[in-house]
TORVO-210891 format. One line per 4 residues: their letters; for each residue z, x, y of N, C-alpha, C. Coordinates in Angstrom, 2 decimals. Example, Ala and Ser with C-alpha at 12.3 -4.5 7.8 and 13.67 -1.06 7.14 Angstrom:
2
as) 7.80 13.19 -5.69 7.80 12.30 -4.50 7.80 13.20 -3.30; 7.08 12.85 -2.25 7.14 13.67 -1.06 7.87 12.90 0.03
END
This chain:
294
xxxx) 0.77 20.38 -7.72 1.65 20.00 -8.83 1.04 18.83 -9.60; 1.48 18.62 -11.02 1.22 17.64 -11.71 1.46 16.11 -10.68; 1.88 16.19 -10.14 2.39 15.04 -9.45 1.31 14.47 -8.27; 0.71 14.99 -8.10 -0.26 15.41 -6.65 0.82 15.97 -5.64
xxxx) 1.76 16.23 -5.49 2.60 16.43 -4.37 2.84 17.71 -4.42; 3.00 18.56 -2.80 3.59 19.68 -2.76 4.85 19.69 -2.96; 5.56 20.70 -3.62 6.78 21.09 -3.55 7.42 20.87 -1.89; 7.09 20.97 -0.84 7.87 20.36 0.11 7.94 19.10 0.28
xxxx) 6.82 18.71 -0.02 6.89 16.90 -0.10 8.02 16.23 -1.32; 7.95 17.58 -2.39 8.82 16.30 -3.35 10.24 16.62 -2.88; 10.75 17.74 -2.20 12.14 17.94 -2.02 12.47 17.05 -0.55; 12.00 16.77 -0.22 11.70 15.51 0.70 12.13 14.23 0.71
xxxx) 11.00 14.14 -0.51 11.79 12.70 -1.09 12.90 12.85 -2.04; 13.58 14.14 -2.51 14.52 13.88 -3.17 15.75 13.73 -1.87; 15.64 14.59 -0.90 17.06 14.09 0.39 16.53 12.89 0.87; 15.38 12.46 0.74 16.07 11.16 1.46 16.13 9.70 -0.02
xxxx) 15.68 10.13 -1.16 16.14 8.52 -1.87 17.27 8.88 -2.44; 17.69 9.79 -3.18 18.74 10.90 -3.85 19.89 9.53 -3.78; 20.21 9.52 -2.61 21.57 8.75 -1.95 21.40 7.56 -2.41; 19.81 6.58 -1.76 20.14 5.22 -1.90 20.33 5.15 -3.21
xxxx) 19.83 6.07 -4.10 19.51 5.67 -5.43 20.90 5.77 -6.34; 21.97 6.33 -5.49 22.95 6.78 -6.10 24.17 5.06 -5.94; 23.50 4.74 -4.59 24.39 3.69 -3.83 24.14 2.81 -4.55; 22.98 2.42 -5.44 22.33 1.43 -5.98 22.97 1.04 -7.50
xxxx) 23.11 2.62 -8.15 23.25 3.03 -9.28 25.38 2.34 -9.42; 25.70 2.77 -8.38 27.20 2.52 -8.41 27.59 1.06 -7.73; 26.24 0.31 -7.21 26.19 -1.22 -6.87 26.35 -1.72 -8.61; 25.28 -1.38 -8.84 25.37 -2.52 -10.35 26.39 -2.05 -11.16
xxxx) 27.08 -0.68 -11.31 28.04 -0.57 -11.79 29.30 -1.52 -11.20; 29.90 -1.55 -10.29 30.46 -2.36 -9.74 30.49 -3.77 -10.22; 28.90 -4.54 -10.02 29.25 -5.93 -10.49 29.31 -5.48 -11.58; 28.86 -4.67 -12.86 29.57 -4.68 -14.31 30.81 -4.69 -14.30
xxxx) 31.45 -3.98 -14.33 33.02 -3.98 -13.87 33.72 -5.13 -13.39; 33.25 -6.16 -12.12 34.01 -7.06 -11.50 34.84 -6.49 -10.52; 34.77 -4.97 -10.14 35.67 -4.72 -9.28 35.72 -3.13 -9.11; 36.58 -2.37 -8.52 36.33 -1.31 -8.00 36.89 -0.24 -9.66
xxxx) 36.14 1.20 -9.55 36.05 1.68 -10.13 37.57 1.58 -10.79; 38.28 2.40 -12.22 39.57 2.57 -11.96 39.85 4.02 -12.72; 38.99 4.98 -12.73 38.71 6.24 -13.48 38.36 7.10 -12.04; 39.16 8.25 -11.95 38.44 9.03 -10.81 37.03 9.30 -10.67
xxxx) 36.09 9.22 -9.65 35.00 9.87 -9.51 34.65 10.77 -10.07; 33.49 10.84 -10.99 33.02 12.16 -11.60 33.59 12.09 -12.88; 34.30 11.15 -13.38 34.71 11.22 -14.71 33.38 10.31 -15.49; 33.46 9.97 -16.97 32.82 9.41 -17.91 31.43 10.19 -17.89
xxxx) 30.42 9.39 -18.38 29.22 10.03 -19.27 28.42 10.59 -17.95; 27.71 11.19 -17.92 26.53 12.05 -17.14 25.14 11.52 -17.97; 24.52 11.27 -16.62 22.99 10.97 -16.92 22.25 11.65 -17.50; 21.57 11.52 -18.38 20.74 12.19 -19.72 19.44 12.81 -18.54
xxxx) 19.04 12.22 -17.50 17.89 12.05 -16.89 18.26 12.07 -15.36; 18.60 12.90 -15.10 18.94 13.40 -13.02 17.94 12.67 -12.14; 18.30 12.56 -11.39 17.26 11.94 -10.06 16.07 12.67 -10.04; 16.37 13.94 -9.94 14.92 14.69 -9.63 13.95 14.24 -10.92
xxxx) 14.34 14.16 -11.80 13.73 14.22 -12.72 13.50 12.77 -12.88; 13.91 11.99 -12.93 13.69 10.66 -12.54 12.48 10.08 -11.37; 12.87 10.80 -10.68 11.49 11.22 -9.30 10.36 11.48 -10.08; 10.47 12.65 -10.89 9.16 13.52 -10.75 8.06 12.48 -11.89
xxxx) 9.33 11.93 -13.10 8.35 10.87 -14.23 7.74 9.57 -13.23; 8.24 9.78 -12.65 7.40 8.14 -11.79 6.40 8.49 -10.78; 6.56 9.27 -10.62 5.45 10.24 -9.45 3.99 10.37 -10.84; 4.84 10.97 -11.93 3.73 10.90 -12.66 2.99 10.30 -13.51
xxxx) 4.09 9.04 -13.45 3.18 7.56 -14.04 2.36 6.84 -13.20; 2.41 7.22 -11.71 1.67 6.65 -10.54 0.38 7.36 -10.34; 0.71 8.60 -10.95 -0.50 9.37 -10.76 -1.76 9.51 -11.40; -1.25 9.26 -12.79 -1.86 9.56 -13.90 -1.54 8.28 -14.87
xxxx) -0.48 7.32 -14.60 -0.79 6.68 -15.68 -0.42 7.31 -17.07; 0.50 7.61 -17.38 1.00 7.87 -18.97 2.04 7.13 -19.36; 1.88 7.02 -20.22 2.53 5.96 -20.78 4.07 6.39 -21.18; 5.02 5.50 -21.14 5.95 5.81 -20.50 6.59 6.59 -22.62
xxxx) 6.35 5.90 -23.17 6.77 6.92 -24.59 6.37 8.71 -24.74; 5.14 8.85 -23.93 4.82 10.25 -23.50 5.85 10.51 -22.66; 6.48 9.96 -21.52 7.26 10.63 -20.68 8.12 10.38 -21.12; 8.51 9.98 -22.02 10.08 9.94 -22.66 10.02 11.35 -23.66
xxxx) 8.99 12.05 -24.10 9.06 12.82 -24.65 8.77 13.86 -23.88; 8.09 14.44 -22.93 8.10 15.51 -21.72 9.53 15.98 -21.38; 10.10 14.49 -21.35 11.65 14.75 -20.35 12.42 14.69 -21.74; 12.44 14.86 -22.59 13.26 14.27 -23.82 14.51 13.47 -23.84
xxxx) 14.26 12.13 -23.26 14.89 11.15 -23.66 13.74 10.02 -24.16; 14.36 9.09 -24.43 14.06 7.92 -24.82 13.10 6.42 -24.22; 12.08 5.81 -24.32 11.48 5.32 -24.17 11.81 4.57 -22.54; 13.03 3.74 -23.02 13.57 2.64 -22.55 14.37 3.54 -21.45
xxxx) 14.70 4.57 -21.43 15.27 5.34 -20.40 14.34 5.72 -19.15; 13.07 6.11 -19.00 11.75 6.62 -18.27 11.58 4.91 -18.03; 11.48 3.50 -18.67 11.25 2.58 -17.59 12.17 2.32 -17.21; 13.39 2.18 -17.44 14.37 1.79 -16.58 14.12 2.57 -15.06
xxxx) 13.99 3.99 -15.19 13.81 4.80 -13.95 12.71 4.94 -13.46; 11.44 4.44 -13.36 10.45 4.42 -13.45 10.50 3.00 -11.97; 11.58 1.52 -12.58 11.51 0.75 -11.62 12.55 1.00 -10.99; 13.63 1.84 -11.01 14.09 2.07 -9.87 13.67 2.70 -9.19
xxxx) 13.01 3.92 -8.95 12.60 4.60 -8.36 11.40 4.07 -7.40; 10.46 3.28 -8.20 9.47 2.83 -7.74 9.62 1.92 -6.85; 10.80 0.98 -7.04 11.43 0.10 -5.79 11.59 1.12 -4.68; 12.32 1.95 -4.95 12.81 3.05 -3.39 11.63 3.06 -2.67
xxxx) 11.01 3.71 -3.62 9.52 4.15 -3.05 8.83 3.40 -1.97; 8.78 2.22 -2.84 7.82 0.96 -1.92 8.33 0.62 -0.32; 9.99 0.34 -0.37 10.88 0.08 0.56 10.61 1.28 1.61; 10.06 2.07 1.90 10.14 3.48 2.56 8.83 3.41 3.75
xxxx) 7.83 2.32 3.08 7.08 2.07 4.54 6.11 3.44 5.00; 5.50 2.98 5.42 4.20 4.42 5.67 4.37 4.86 6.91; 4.66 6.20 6.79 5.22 7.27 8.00 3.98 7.10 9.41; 4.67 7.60 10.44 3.46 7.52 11.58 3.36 9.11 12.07
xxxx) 1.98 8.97 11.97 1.88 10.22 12.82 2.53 10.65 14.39; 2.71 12.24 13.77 3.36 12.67 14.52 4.99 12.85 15.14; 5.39 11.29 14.37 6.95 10.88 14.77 7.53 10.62 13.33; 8.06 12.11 13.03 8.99 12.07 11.68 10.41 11.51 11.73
xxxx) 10.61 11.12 10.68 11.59 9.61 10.61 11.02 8.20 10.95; 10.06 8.11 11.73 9.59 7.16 11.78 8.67 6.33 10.76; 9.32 5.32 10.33 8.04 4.28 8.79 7.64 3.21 9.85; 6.54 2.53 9.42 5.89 0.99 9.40 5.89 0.46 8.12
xxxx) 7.10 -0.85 8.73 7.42 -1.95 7.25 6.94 -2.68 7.34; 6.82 -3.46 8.70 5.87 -4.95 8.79 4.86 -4.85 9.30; 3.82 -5.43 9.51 2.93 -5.83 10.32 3.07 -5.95 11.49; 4.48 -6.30 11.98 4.43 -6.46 13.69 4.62 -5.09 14.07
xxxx) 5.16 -4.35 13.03 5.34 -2.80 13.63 4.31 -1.90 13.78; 3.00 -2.33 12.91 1.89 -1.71 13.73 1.55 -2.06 14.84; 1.33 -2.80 15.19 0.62 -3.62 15.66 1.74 -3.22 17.27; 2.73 -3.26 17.62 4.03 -2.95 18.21 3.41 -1.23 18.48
xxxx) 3.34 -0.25 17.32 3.08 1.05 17.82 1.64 1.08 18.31; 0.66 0.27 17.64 -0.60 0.28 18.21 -0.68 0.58 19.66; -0.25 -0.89 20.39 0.00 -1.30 21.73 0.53 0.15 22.61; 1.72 0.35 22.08 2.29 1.22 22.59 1.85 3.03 22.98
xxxx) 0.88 3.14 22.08 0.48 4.43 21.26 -1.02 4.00 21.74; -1.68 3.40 22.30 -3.03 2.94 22.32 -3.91 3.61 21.47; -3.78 3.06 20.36 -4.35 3.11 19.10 -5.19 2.21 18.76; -6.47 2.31 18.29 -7.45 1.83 17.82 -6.90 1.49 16.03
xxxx) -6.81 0.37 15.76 -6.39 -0.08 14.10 -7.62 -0.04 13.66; -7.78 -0.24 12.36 -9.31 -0.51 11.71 -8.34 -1.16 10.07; -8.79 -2.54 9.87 -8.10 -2.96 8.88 -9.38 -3.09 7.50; -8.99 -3.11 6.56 -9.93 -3.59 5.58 -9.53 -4.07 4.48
xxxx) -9.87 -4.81 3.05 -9.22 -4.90 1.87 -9.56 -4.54 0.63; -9.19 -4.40 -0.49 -9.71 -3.92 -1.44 -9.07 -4.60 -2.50; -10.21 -4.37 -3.66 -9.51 -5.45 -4.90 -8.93 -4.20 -6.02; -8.32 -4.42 -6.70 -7.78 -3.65 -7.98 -7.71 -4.96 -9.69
xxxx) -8.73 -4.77 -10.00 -8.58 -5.38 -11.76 -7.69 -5.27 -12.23; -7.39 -6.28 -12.54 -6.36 -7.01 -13.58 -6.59 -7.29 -14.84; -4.99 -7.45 -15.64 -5.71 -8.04 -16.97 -5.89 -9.57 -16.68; -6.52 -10.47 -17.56 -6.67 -12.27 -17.43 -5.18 -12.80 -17.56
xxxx) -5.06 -13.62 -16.67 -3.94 -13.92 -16.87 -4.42 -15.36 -18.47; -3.02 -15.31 -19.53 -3.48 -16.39 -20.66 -3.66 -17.45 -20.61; -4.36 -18.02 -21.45 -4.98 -18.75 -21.27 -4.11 -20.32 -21.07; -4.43 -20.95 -20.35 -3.59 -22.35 -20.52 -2.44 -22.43 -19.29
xxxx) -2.20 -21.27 -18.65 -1.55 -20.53 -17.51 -1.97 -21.17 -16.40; -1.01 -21.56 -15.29 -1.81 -22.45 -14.49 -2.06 -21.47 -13.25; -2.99 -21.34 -12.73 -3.13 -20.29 -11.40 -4.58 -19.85 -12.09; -4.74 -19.68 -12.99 -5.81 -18.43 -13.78 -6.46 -18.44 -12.83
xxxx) -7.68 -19.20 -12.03 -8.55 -19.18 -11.68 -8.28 -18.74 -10.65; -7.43 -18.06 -9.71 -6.97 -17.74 -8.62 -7.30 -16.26 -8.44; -7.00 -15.66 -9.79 -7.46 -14.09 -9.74 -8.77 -13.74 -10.06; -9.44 -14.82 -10.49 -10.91 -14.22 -10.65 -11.75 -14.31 -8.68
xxxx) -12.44 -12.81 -8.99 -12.86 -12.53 -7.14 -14.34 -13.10 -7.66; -14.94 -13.74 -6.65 -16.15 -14.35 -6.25 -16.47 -12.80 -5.94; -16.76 -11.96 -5.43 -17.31 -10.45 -5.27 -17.37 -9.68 -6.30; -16.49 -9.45 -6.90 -16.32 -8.21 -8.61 -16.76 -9.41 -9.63
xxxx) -16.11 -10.51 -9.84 -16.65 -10.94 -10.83 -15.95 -10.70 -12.05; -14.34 -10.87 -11.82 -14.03 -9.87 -12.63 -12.11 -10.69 -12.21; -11.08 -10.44 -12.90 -9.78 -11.02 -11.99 -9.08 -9.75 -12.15; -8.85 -10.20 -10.12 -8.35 -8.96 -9.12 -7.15 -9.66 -8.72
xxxx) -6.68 -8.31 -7.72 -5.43 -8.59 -7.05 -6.07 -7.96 -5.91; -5.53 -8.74 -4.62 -6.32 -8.24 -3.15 -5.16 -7.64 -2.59; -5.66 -6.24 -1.93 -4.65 -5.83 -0.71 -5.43 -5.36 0.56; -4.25 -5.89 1.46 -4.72 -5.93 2.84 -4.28 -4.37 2.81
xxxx) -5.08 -3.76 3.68 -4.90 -2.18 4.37 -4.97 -1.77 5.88; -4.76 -0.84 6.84 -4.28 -0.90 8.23 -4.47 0.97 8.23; -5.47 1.16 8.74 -5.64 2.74 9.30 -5.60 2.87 10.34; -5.73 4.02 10.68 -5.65 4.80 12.54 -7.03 5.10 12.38
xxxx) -7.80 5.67 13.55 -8.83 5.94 13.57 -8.99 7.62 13.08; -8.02 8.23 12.40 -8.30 9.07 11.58 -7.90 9.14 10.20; -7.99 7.53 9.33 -8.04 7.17 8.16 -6.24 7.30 7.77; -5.60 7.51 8.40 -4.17 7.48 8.12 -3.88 6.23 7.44
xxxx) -3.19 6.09 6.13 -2.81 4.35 6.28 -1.34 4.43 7.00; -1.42 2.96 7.78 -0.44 2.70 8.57 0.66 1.54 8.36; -0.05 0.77 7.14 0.55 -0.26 6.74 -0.53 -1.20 5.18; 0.10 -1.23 4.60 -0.35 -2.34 3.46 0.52 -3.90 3.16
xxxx) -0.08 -4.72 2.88 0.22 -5.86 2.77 1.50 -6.11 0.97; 1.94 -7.31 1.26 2.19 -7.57 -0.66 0.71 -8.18 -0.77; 0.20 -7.69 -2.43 -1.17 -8.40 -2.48 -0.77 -9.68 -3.23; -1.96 -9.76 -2.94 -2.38 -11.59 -3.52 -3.73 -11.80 -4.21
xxxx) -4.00 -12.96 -5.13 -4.61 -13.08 -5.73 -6.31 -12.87 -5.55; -7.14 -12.46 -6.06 -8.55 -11.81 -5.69 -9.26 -12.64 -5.14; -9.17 -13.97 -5.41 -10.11 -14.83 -5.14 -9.40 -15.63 -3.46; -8.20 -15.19 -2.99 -8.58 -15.50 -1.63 -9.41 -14.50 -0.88
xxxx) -9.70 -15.12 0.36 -10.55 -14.83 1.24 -9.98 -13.52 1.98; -10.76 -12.60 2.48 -9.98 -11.29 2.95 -9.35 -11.83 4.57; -10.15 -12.87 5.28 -9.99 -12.88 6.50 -8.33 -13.86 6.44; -8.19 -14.73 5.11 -7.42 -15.91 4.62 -5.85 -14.76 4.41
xxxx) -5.91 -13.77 3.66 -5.20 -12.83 3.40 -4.53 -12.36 4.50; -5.92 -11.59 5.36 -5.32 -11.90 6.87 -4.27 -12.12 7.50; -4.40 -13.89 7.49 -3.72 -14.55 8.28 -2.32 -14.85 7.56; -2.20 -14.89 6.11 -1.23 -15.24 5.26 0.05 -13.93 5.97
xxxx) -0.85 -13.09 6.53 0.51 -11.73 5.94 0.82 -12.03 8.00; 0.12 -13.18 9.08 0.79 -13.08 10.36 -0.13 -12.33 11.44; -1.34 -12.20 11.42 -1.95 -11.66 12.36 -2.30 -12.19 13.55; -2.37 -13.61 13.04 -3.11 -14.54 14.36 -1.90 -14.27 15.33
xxxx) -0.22 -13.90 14.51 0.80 -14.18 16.07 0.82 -12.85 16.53; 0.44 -11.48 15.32 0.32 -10.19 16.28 -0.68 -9.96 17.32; -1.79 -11.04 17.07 -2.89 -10.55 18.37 -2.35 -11.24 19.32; -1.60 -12.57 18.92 -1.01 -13.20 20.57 0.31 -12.74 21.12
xxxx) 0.79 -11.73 20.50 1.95 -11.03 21.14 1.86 -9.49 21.11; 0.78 -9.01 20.77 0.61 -7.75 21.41 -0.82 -7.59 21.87; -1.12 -8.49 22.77 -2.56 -8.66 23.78 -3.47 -7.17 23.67; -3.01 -6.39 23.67 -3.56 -5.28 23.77 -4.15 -4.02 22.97
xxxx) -3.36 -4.77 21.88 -3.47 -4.42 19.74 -5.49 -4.47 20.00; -6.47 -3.47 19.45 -7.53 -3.69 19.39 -7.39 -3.40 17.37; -8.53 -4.03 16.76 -9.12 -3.66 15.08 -9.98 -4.08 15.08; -10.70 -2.70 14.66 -11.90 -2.94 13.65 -12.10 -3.50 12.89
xxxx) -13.27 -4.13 12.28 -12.92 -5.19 11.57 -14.53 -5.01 11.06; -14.61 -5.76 9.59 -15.96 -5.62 8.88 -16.63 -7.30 8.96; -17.74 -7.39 8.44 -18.17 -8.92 8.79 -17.40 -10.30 7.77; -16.45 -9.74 7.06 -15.31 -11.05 6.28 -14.72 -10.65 7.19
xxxx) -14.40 -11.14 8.58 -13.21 -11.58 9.23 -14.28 -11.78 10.88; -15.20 -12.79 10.74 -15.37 -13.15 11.66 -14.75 -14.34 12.04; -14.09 -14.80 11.36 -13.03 -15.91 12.02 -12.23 -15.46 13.14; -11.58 -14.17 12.52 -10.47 -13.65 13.30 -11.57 -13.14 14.57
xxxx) -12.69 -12.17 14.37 -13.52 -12.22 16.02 -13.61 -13.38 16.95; -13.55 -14.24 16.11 -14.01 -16.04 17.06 -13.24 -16.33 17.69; -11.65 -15.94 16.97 -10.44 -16.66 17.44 -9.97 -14.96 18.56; -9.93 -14.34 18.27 -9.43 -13.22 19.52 -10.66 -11.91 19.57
xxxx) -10.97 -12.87 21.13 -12.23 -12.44 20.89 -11.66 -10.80 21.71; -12.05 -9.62 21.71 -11.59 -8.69 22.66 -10.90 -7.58 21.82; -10.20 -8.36 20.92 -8.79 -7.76 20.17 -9.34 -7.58 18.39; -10.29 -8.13 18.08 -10.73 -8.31 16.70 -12.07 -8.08 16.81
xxxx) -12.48 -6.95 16.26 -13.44 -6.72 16.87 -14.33 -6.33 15.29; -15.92 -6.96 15.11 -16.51 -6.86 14.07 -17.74 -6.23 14.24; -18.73 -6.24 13.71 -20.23 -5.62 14.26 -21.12 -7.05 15.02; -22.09 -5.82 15.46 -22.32 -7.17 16.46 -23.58 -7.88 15.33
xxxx) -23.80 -8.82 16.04 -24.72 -9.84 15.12 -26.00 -9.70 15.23; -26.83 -9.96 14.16 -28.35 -9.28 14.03 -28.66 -10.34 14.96; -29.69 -9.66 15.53 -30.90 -10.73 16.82 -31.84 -11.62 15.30; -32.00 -12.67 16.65 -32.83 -13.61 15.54 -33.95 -12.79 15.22
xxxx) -35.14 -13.56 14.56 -36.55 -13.37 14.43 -37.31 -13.37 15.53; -37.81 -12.01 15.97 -38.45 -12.83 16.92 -38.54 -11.75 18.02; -37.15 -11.12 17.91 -36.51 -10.77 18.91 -37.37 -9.33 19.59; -37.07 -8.93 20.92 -37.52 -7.77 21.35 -37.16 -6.85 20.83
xxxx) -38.37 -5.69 20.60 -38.13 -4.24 19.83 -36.65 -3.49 20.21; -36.84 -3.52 21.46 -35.75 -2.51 22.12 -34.27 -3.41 21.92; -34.56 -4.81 21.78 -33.21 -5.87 21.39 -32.64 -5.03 19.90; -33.71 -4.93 19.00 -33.62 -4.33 17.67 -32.98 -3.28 17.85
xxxx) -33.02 -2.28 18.21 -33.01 -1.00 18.12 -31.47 -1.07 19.13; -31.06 -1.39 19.74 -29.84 -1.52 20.38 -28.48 -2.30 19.21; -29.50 -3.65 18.68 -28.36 -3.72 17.65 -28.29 -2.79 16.53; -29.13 -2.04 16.35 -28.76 -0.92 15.42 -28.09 0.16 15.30
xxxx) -28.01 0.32 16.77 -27.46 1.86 16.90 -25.74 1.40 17.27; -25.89 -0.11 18.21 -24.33 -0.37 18.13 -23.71 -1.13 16.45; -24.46 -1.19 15.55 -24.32 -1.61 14.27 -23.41 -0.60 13.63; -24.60 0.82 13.36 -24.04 2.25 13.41 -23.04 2.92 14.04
xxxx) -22.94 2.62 14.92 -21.67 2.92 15.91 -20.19 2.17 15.63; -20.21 1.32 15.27 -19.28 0.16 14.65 -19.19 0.49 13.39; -20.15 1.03 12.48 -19.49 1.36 11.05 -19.38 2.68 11.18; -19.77 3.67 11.78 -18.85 5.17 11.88 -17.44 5.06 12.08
xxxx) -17.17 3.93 13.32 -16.04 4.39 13.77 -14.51 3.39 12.64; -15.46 2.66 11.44 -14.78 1.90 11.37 -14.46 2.45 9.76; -15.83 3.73 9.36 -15.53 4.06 8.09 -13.98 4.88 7.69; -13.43 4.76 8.65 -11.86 5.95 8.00 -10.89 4.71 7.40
xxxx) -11.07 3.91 7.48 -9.91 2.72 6.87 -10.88 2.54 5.45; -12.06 2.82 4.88 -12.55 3.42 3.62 -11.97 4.40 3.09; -12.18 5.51 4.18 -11.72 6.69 3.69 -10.00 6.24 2.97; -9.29 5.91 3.45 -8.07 5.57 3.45 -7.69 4.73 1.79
xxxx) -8.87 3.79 2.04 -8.79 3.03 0.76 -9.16 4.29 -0.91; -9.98 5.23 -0.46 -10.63 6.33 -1.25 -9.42 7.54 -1.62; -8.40 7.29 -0.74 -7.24 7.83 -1.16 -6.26 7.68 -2.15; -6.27 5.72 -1.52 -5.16 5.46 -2.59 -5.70 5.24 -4.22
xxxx) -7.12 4.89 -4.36 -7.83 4.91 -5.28 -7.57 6.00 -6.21; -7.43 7.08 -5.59 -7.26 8.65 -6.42 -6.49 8.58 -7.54; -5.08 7.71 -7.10 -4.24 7.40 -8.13 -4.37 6.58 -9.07; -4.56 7.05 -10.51 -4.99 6.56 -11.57 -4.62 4.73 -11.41
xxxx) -3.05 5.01 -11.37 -2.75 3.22 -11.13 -3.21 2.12 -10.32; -4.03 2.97 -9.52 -4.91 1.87 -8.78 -6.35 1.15 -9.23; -6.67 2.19 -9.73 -8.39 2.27 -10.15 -8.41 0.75 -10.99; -7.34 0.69 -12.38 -7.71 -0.47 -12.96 -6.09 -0.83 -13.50
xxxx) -5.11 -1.79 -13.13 -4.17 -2.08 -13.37 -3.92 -2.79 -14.90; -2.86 -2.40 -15.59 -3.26 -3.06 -17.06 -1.81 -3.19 -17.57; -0.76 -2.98 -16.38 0.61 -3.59 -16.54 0.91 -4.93 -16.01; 2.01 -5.20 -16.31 2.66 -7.08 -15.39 1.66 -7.11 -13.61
xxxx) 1.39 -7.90 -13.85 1.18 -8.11 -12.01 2.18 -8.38 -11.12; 3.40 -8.76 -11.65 4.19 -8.50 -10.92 4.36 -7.17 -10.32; 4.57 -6.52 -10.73 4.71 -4.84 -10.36 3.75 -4.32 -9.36; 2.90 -4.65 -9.57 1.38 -4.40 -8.99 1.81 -4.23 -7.28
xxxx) 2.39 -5.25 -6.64 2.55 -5.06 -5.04 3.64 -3.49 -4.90; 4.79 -3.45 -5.48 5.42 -2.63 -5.16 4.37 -1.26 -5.78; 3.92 -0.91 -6.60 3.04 0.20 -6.89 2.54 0.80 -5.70; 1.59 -0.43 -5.17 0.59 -0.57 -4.23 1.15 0.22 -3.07
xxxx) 2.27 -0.34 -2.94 3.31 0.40 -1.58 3.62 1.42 -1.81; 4.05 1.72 -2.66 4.86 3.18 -2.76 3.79 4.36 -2.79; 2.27 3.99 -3.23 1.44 4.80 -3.31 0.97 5.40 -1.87; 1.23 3.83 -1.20 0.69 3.93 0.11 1.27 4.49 1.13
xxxx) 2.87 4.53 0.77 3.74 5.32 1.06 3.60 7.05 1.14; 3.30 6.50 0.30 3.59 8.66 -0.65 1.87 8.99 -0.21; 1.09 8.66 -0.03 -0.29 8.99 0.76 -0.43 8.75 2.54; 0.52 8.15 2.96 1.12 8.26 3.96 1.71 9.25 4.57
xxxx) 2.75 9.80 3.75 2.81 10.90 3.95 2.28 11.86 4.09; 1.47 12.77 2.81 0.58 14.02 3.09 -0.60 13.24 4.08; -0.67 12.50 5.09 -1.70 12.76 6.04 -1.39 12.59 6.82; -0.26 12.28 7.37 0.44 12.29 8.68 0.32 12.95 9.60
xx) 0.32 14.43 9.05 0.09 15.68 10.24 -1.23 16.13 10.05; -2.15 15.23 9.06 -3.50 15.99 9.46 -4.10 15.69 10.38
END
């Protein structure tokens, strides 16, 4: 489908947001009002724009990126109608947490909850991060220098990422500005207390987070370190092959990142940065899904 999604996947998500979205819709009605409805249910105006259809334009602004005056004309309503539904929907989305294999109904919202099924599930994690371009924030703005990344060269927004060892994502972070540190990011989103309360949590890990190897050593696990100058042939050739061995097993949390990339809105962001974290989720969400059972 235009959407990337199968038809079972989108009727999916229409039983399970359908409701909150309805609960939400008759919350803010409420505080408009000041008080409880006083017209029977089902009376006054009907939505120009149904849930499903509300679903399917935000599925396809995530996907593709069109601009929301095009999808006001696909669906034929009005500009301001497709964003209004665009951030509701996209809130649901984010809130929904990335499914686990094998155990339907089951999401991961926080970080301790991987890390919790890891243990439990003796699962190998493999974490990594990735930047997504931004526009500059203006000039005279105080922070600016926060989003420009020392790596791209360029001002990013960083997100932390969390695979299984068959590239599943299992969890994403809220991101933060490009120019912190990936291992700094890390620790901001609580890792140092998941390795000391789930002893048994192992991740892969790339060479920006040898802090976290230093500090748990066993549980954080990075490539091993080149031999000096000098060193014996067969010393060589051992760190190579466990070098290799450490980035095979560590390339599916790439793969993972190569997923969410697919979606146009990731590649190069050119809306509010505010928005940017919940996107991030809901994508990660909804790609969460179709790989669950692979």
């Amino acid at each position: 489908m235009f959407t990337g999604l199968s038809r079972s996947h989108l009727a999916c998500l229409v039983d399970e947001l359908a409701e909150p979205w309805r609960a939400r819709a008759e919350g803010r009605r409420h505080a408009t009002r000041g008080g409880a409805r006083k017209r029977a249910a089902g009376a006054g105006a009907r939505h120009r724009l149904v849930f499903v259809d509300r679903l399917v334009a935000t599925l396809i602004h995530l996907r593709h990126d069109l601009p929301h005056s095009v999808l006001g004309l696909l669906f034929g309503v009005d500009r301001s109608t497709i964003t209004r539904a665009i951030g509701e929907v996209r809130t649901l989305l984010a809130e929904r947490g990335c499914a686990v294999p094998d155990r339907p109904g089951l999401r991961l919202r926080r970080l301790t909850d991987v890390f919790a099924y890891a243990q439990a599930e003796s699962v190998e994690l493999r974490l990594d991060a990735t930047e997504i371009q931004v526009r500059r924030p203006p000039a005279g703005r105080g922070g600016r220098r926060a989003f420009v990344s020392g790596k791209k060269k360029q001002n990013t927004m960083k997100a932390t990422v969390i695979a299984d060892w068959r590239g599943r994502t299992l969890w994403t972070d809220a991101l933060r500005p490009g120019r912190l540190h990936d291992a700094t990011a890390a620790r901001n989103e609580g890792i140092d207390i998941c390795f000391r309360h789930f002893p048994d949590a192992e991740v892969l890990l790339d060479d920006g987070y040898l802090g976290l190897s230093r500090d748990h050593r066993g549980q954080a696990i990075t490539p091993p370190r080149k031999p000096r100058p000098g060193a014996l042939p067969g010393r060589v050739e051992q760190w190579e092959r466990d070098r290799r061995g450490h980035s095979s097993d560590r390339i599916t949390v790439e793969h993972a990142l190569a997923d969410h990339k697919r979606w146009k809105q990731l590649t190069r962001w050119t809306h509010r940065r505010d928005r940017l974290p919940d996107t991030y989720r809901a994508i990660a969400g909804l790609v969460s899904d179709r790989t669950t059972n692979v």
